[in-house]
C-alpha positions as CSV (number, residue, x, y, z in Angstrom):
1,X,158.8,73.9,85.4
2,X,155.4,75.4,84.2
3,X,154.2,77.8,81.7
4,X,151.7,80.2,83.2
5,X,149.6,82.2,81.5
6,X,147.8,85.3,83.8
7,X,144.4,86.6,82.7
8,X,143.2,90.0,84.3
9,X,140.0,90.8,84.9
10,X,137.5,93.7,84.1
11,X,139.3,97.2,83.9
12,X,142.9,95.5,84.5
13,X,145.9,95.3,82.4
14,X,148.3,92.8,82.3
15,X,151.1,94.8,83.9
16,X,149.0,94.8,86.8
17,X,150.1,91.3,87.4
18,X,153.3,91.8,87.2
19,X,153.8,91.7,91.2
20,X,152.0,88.2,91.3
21,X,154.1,87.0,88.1
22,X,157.5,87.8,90.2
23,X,157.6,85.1,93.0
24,X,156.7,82.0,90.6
25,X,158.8,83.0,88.4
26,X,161.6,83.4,91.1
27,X,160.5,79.7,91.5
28,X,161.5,79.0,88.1
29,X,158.2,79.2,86.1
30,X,157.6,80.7,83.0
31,X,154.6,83.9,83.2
32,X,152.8,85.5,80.8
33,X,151.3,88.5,81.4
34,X,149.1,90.0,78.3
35,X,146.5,92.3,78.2
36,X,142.9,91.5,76.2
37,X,142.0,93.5,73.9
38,X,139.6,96.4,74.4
39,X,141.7,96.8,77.7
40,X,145.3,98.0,76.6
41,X,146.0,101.6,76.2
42,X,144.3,103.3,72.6
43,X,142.2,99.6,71.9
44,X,138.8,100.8,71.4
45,X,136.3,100.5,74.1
46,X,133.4,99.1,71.7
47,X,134.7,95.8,71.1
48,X,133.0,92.5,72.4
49,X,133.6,89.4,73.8
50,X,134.7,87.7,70.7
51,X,137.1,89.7,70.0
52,X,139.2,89.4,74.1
53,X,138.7,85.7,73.3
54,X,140.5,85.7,70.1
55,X,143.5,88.1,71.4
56,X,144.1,85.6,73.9
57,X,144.0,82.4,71.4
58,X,146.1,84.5,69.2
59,X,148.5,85.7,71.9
60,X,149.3,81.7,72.5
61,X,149.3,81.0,69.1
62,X,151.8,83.4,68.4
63,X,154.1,82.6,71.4
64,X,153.6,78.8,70.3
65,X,153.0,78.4,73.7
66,X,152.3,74.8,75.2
67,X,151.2,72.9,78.3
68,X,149.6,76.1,79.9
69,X,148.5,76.8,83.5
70,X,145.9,79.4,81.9
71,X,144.5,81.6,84.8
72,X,141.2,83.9,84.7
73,X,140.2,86.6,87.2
74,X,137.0,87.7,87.3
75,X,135.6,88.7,84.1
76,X,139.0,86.6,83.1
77,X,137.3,83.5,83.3
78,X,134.8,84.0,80.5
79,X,138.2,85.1,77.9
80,X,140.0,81.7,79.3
81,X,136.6,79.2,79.0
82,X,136.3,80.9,75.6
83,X,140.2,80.5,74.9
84,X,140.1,76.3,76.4
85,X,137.3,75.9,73.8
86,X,139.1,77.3,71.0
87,X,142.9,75.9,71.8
88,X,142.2,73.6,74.0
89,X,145.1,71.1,73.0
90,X,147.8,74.3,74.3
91,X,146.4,74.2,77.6
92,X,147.2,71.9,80.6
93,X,145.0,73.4,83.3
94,X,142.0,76.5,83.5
95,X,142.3,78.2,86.7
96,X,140.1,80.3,88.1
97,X,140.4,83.3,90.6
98,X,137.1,84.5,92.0
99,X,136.4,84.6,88.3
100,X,133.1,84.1,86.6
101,X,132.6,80.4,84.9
102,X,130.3,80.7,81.7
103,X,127.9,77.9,80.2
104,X,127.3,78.1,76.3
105,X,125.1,80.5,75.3
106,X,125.7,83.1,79.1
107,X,127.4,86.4,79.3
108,X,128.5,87.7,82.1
109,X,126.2,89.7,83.2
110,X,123.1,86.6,83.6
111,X,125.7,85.9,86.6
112,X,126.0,89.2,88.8
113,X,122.8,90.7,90.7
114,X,120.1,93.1,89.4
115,X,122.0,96.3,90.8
116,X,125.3,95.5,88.7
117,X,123.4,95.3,85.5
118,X,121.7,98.3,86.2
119,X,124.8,100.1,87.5
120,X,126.6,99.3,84.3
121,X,123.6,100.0,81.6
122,X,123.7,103.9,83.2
123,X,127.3,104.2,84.0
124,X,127.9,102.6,79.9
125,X,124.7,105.2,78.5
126,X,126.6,108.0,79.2
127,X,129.9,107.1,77.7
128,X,130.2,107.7,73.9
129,X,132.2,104.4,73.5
130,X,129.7,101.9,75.7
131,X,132.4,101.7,78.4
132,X,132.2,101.2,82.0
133,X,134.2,102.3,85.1
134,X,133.4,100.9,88.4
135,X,132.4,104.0,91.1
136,X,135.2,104.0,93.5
137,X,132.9,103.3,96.6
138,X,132.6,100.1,95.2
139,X,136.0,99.7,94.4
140,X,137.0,100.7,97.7
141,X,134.2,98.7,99.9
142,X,133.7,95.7,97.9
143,X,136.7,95.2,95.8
144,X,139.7,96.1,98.0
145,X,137.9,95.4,101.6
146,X,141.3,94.2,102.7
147,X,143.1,97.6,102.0
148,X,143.9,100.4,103.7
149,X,142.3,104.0,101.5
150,X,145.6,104.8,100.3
151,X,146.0,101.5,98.9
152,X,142.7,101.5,97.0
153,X,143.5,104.9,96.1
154,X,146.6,104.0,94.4
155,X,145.0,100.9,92.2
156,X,142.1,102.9,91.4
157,X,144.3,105.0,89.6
158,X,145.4,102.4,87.7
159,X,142.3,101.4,86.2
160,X,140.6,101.9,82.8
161,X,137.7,101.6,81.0
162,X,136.2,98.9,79.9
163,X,134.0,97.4,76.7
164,X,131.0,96.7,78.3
165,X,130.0,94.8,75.5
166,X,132.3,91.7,76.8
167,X,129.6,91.3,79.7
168,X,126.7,91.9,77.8
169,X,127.9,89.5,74.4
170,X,126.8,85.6,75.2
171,X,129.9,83.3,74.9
172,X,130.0,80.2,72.4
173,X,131.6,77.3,73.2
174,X,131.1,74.0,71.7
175,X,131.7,72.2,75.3
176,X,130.2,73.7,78.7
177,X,132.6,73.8,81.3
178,X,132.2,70.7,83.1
179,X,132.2,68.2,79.5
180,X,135.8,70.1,79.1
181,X,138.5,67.1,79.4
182,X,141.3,70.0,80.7
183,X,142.0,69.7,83.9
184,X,140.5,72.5,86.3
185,X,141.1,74.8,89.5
186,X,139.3,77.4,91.3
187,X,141.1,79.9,94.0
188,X,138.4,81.3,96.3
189,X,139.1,84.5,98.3
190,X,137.3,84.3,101.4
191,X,137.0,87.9,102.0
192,X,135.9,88.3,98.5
193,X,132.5,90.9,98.2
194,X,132.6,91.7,94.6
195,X,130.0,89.6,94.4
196,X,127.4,89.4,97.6
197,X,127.9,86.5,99.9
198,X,124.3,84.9,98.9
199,X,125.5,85.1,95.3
200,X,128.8,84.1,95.9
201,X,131.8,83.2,93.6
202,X,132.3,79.4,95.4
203,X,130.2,77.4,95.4
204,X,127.8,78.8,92.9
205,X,130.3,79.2,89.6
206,X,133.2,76.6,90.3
207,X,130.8,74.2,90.9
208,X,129.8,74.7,87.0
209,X,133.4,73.2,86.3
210,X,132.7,69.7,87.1
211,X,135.3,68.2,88.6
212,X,138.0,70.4,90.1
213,X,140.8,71.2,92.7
214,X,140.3,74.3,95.0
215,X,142.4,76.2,96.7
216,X,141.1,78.8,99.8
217,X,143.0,81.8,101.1
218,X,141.9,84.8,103.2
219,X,141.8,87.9,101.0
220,X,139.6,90.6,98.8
221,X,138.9,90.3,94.9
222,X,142.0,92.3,94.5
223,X,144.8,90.1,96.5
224,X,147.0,91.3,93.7
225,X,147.5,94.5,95.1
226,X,147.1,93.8,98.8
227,X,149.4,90.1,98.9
228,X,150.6,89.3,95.6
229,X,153.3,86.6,97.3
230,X,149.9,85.1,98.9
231,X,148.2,85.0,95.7
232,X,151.4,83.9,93.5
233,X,151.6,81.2,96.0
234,X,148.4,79.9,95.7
235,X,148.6,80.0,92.1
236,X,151.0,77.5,92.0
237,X,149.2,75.2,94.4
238,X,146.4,75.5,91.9
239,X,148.5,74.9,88.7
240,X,150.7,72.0,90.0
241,X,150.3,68.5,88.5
């Protein structure tokens, strides 16, 4: 059985993979769900990048956890590249969802389009704390295209704030993705618009991992609200040996 470690992504908590955590670990894995700092309830918003990467190597370290399936969504995927690069000997696999894939020396927002970055600099100016919130519409069209309005309605309201300074703050890592010696997956969504189709998640970032395993299932950037079992399911075809 497997250790597996769940990473959320922007304006996400850890609990909210708590549905996805339940049918591998009714198949005898161990999950993880924790949340990053800067996103749990009362963390400040103004932390940076640095500082998600080291809760997660610290949440790890403090487990003593070992032989990890470490997974990323979205803006996951620059906390777990920064995480491999730190602890890499307590992790057995990265995988990806939809998530963004970081060289040294890129934040995350070098990878999204023109009209994020400029969505995010005015939504973040007029927040006392430099935090961001994604507009519903955006939420609702883009992020959840595979839900009914009640359903986005509902996870919406789970949401919080987040430090925009994780997308703005360049990671450091001493190896790029691809020179990394842990082994590697990437789960693509194919309904997934987060991102627009000519800027896509797959091929564009996973292919910045070198070699690696991927795994393809029908679904929006948020199959953990619309088919959890789905997602759980291709999470362990990802993580297996």
């Amino acid at each position: 059985m497997a250790t597996y470690v769940l990473v959320h992504g922007a304006w996400h908590t850890g609990e909210l993979f708590e549905d996805v955590a339940a049918p591998i670990r009714a198949e005898g894995h161990t999950v993880h769900c924790p949340t990053l700092a800067g996103n749990g309830p009362g963390d400040p918003r103004t932390i940076g990048l640095d500082a998600a990467i080291a809760s997660l190597a610290g949440y790890l370290e403090d487990n003593d956890l070992s032989e990890v399936v470490l997974l990323g969504h979205s803006y996951g995927g620059m906390v777990i590249t920064g995480t491999a690069d730190r602890v890499p000997a307590r992790i057995r696999r990265l995988v990806y969802w939809n998530a963004f894939v970081p060289n040294n020396g890129e934040c995350l927002n070098d990878m999204v389009p023109p009209h994020y970055v400029a969505l995010f600099d005015a939504v973040s100016s007029g927040t006392t704390d430099n935090s961001v919130m994604l507009p519903f519409p955006i939420w609702r069209e883009a992020f959840m295209n595979d839900a009914s309005l009640e359903q986005a309605e509902v996870a919406f309201n789970k949401l919080n704030a987040h430090p925009y300074a994780t997308f703005t703050d360049a990671i450091s890592l001493s190896k790029n993705p691809a020179e990394m010696e842990i082994a590697k997956s990437y789960i693509n969504c194919t309904e997934d618009t987060a991102l627009p189709q000519s800027l896509g998640w797959h091929p564009r970032l996973s292919e910045k991992l070198g070699l690696f395993r991927l795994v393809q299932l029908p679904g929006s950037h948020e199959l953990c609200f619309t088919d959890p079992a789905a997602l759980a399911a291709a999470i362990m075809k990802a993580g297996r040996d």
